[in-house]
N, C-alpha and C positions, 0 to 999 in steps of 0.2 A: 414184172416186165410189162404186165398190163395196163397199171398205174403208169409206168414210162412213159409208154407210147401216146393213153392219151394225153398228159402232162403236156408233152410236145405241140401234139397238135394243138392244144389248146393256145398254147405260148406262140404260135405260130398266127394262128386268128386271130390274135389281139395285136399283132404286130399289123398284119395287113391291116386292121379295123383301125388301128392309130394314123398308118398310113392314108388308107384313105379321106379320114375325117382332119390330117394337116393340108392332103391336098383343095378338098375344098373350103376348109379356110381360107385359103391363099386367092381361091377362084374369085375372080369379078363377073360380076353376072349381068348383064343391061336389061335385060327382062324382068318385069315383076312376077311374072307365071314363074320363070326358070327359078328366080331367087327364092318363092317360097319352096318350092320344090327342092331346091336343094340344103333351106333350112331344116325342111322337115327330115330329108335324107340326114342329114347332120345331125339329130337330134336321135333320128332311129340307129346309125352307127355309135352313136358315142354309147344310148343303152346298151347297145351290143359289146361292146367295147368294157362294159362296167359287168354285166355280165358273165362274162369270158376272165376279167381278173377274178372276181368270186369262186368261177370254176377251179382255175388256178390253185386261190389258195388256200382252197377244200381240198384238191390235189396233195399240196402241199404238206398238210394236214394228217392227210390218208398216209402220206407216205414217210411221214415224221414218226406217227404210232405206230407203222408196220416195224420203224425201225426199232425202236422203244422195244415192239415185244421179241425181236429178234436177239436183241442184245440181253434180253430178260429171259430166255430159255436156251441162249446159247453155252452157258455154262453145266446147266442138265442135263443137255448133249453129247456134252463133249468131256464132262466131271470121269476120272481114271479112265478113261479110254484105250490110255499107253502108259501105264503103272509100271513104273521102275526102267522104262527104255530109254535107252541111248541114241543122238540121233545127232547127225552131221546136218549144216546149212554150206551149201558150195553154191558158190558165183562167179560163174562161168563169166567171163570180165572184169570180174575182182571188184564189181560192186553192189551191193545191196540197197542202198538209200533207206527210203520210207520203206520196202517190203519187208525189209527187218522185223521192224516194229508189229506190222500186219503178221508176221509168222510166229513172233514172242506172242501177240496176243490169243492167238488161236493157240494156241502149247500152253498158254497158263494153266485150265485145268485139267489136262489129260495125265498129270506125273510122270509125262516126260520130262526130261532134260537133254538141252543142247549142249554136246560136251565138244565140240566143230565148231567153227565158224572158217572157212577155208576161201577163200578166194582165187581162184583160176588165171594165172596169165594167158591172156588172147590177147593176139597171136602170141605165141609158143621160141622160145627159143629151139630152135629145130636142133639146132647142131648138137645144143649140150643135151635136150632129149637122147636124138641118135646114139649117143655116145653110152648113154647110158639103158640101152638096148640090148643088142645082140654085138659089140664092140663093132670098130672103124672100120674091121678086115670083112663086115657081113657084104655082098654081092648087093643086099635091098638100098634102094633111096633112102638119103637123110631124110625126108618127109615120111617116108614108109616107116623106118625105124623108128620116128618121135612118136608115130600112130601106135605101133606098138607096145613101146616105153608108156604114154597115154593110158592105153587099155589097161595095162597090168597097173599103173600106179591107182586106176578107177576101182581095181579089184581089192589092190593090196588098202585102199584108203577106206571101205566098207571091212575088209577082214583083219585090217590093222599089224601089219606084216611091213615086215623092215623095206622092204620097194618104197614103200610108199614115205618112210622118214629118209631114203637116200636120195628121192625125188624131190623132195620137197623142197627146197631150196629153189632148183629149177622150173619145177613146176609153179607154184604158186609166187603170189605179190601181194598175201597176207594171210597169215594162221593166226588163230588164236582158239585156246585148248590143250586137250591132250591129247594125244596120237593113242589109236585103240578101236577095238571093234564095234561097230555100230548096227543098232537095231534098224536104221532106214534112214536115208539121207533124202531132204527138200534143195530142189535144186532152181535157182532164176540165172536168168541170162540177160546179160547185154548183148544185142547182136554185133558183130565187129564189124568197124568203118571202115570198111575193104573193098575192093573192086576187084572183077574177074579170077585169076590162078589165085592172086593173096587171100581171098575170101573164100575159096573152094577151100586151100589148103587149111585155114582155119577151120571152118565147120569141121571136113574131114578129121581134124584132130576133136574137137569137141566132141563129134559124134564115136569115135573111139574110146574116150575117156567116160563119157555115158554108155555105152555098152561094157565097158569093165564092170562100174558100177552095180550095172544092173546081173551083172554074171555073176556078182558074189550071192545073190539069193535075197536081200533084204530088200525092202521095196524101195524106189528110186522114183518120185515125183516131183513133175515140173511145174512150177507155180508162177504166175504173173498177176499183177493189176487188172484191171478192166480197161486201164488207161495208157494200158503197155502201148507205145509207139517205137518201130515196130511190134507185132508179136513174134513172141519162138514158141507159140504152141504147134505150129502146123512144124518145126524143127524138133521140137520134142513127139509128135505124135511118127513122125516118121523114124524114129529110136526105141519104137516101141513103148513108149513109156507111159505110165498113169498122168493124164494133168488135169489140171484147174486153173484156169484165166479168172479168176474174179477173187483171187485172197483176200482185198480191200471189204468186202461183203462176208458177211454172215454165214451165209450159205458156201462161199468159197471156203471158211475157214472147216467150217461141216466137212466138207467135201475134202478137205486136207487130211484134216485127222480120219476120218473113214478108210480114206488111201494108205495113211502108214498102216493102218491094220491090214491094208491087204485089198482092199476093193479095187478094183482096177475099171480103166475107161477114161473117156473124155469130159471131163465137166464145168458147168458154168455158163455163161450166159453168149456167148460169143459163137459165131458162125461155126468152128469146129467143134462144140461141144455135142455130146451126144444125149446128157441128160444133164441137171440144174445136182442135183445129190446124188449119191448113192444111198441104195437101198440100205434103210439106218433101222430097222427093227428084224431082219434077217436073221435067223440063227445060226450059229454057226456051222457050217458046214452043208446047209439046208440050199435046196438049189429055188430057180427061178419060178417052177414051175409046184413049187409047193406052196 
């Protein structure tokens, strides 16, 4: 992060130093005093100017090899981590894009295996939910009952219990796998293009189907890019749940796999995060204060 910031500012003073050595290129000057003056001004910008790129991309440089050794001891880290586990990917909007990719890679060597890949309809058929609730004759709202229907298909989808394959149809807008108990599901989201009641009702539902999940006992983290626009970590943090905002990163992927084993918290690089990894040489069972 530290590299970041000054990277930035660097890129940033070479910008204004370009800028101002186009401005007085351009200047006419009628003075002989002013024009030497403002050649020599020109001559000490533009060193600056040449300077500030070397900085740059010594920057560059720096954070080429940071990444180099990161990708070079992330397999050490992370080698049988989750040996023989079973683990669901759910996407809350039914899409994954590039995070996909970012979640295969971190799973390569922990001997997990993805036996899920589930995709989420948002918004939610309410009705055929309800229905498949507490029946049509229940007193609760069709939004009340899909919330419910939601929670118990998040539970039956973690404990792998026939809810969850007579939901499925309804619930989701793409499986692929097999239907079965899983050691920990990674979950991203799209946030849904909603306004007002349609978007309450929505999260409402997403947030019931992340609380099933998480009620069946296996661990249930939310994971994003760095580059997430919007994020749903400040929506998953309020479901209680383990997250990490920087999966695209090294240290996100650390931070992933630590979590299905169990570590809990907010991590990654981003305004809600509370630390960058979890405590990765811990023993088990051993507390904070040992």
């Amino acid at each position: 992060m530290g590299y970041s910031a000054r990277y930035h500012v660097a890129s940033l003073a070479a910008v204004f130093l370009a800028l101002a050595v186009g401005l007085l290129l351009g200047a006419e000057f009628g003075d002989e005093v002013v024009t030497g003056t403002a050649e020599n001004l020109e001559q000490s910008l533009k060193g600056d100017l040449e300077d500030a790129n070397a900085e740059i991309a010594a920057l560059e440089e720096d954070v080429a090899l940071q990444s180099q050794f990161a990708d070079a001891v992330y397999p050490a880290l992370a080698a049988d981590t989750l040996p023989g586990r079973s683990l669901g990917v759910v996407a809350l909007g039914g899409r994954t894009d590039d995070i996909g990719a970012d979640i295969q890679d971190a799973l390569g060597p922990t001997g997990a295996e993805v036996t899920q890949l589930a995709g989420v309809r948002v918004p939610p058929d309410t009705r055929a939910l309800a229905d498949l609730s507490s029946g049509t004759r229940s007193p609760r709202s069709a939004q009340r009952r899909a919330e419910l229907a939601a929670e118990r298909a998040g539970r039956s989808l973690v404990n792998g219990d026939r809810f969850y394959e007579r939901t499925r149809e309804t619930l989701l807008s793409s499986f692929s796998g097999e239907a079965g108990a899983l050691d920990g599901v990674v979950v991203v989201r799209e946030p849904p293009d909603l306004d007002g009641e349609d978007r309450a009702d929505a999260e409402a539902f997403e947030a019931s189907f992340l609380q099933g999940m998480a009620s069946a006992g296996a661990p249930v983290v939310g994971v994003e890019r760095t580059d997430a626009d919007p994020s749903s970590i400040a929506f998953f943090d309020a479901q209680g749940m383990t997250t990490v905002d920087d999966i695209d990163l090294v240290a996100g992927r650390v931070a992933m796999v630590y979590a299905l084993r169990g570590a809990q918290g907010s991590f990654g690089v981003g305004e809600e995060a509370d630390e960058l990894v979890p405590a990765l040489l811990r023993r088990p069972g051993a507390t904070t204060a040992e």
